[in-house]
C-alpha positions in Angstrom: 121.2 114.0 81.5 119.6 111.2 82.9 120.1 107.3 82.0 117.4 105.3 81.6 117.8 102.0 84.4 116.1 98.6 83.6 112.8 97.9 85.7 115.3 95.1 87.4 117.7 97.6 88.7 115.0 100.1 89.8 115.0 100.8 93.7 118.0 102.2 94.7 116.2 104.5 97.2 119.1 107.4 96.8 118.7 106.8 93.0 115.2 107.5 93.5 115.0 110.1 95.9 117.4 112.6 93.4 114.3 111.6 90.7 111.9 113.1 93.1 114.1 116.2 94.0 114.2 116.5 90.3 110.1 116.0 89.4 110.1 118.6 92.3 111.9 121.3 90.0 109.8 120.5 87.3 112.1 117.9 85.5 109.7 115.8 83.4 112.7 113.2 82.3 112.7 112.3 86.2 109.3 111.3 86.5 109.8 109.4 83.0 112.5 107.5 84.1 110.8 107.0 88.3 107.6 105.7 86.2 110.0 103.5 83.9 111.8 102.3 87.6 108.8 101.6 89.5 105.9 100.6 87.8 105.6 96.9 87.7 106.1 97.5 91.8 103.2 100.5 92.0 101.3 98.5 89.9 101.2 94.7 91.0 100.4 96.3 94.6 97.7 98.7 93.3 96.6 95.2 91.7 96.5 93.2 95.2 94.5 95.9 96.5 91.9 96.4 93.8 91.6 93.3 92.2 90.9 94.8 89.0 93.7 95.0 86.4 91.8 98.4 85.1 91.4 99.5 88.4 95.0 99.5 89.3 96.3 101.0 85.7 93.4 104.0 87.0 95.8 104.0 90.1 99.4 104.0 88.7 98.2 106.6 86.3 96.8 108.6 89.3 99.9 107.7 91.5 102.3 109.6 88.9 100.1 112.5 88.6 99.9 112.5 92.5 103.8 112.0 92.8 104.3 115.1 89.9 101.8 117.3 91.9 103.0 116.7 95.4 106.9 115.5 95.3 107.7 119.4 96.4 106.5 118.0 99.5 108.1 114.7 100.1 110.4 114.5 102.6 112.8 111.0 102.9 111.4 109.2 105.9 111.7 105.9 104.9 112.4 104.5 101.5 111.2 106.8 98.3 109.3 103.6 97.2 107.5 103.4 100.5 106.2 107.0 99.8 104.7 105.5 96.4 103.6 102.7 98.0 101.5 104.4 100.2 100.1 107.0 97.8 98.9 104.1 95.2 97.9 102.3 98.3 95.1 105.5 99.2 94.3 105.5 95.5 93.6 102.3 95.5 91.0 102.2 98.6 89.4 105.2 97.8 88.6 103.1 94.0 87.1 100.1 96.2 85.0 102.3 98.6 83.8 104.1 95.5 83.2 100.9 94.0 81.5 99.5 97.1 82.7 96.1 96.6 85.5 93.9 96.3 85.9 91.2 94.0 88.1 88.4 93.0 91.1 88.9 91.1 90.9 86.6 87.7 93.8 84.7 86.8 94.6 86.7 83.4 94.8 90.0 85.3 97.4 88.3 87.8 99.5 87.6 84.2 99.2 91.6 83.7 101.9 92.2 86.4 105.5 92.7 85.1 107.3 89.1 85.3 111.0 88.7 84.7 112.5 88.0 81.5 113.6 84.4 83.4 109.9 83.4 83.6 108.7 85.1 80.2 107.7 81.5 78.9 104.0 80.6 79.2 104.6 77.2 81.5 106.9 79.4 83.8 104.4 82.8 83.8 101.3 80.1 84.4 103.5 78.3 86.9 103.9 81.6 88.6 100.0 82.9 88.4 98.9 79.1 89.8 101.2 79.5 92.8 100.3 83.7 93.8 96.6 82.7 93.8 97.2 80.2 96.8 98.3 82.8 98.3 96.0 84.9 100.9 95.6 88.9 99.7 97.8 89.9 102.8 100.6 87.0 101.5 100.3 88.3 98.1 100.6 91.8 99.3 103.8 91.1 101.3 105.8 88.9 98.7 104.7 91.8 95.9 105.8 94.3 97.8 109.0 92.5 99.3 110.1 90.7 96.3 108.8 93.1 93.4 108.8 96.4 94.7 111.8 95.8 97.1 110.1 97.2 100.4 111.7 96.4 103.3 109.8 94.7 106.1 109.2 97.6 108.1 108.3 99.2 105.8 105.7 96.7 104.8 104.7 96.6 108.5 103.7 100.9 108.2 102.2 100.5 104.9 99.8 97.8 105.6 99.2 98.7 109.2 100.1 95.2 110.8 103.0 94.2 113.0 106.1 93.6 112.1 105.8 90.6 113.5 102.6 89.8 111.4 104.7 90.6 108.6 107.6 88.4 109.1 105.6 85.6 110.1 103.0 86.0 106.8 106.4 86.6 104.5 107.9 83.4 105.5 104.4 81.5 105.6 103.9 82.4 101.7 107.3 81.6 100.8 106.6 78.2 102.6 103.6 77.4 100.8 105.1 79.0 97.4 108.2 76.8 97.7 105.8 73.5 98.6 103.8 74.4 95.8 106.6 74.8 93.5 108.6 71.4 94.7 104.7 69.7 93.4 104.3 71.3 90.3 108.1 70.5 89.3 107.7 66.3 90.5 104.5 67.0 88.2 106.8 68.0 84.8 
């Protein structure tokens, strides 16, 4: 019998990893309970891709049915949520070059992805969609998938196919310009 894990406490990768073997046998509870683990990850980086809150619910949905169909053939190279990452990310180009555009995200879509229950409030959740959209698509990218989704670095680095390097250096920019922009809007309160 499985138990059903907060969002919060979602990406233990060997957690995860038994779900899969499980959706692999057929075992609908696992994908249940992988869907109830990851989503606010899959999605808010589905979202930083397409840029379209219905686009990126299209691309979780598809990502599950993807993970159902195909988890007989994952194989644990990397972190289970990397594997996710990367199918939502495909899903999620494919939408734009069938779209043939890209477009700005709008602030209330931003307000779609999961927050925690710390920064429920409307101040803190405005607070929070102010400082992501000063953010470049790559930073926003990096701190959703670093600080939402839990991907490690190098991880990040495969996924988005940029340096490690890149990576580091674009993490620690956004949290630099997150934390400046969150020391203002606090001597503003």
């Amino acid at each position: 019998m499985l138990t059903f894990t907060a969002p919060d406490e979602a990406y233990a990768p060997q957690d995860l990893d038994g779900l899969i073997r499980l959706i692999a046998a057929g075992n609908r509870e696992a994908l249940a309970e992988l869907y109830t683990r990851t989503r606010s990850g899959v999605y808010g980086f589905a979202l930083s891709i397409a840029k379209s809150a219905h686009d990126a619910e299209d691309v979780l949905q598809e990502t599950y049915i993807r993970v159902w169909s195909s988890a007989s053939s994952y194989t644990a190279k990397g972190t289970p949520m990397a594997w996710l990452l990367a199918i939502a990310k495909n899903l999620a180009l494919m939408k734009l070059r069938a779209r043939g555009k890209s477009q700005e995200l709008e602030p209330e879509e931003w307000a779609a992805i999961a927050v925690p229950d710390s920064a429920s409030n409307v101040h803190d959740r405005h607070l929070l969609e102010a400082a992501l959209a000063i953010l470049s698509d790559e930073e926003r990218q990096i701190i959703m998938l670093h600080a939402v989704a839990g991907v490690k670095h190098r991880e990040i680095s495969s996924l988005l196919d940029m340096p490690l390097a890149t990576v580091l250096s674009k993490y620690h920019r956004a949290l630099k310009k997150l934390r400046t922009y969150l020391e203002g809007a606090d001597a503003n309160d």
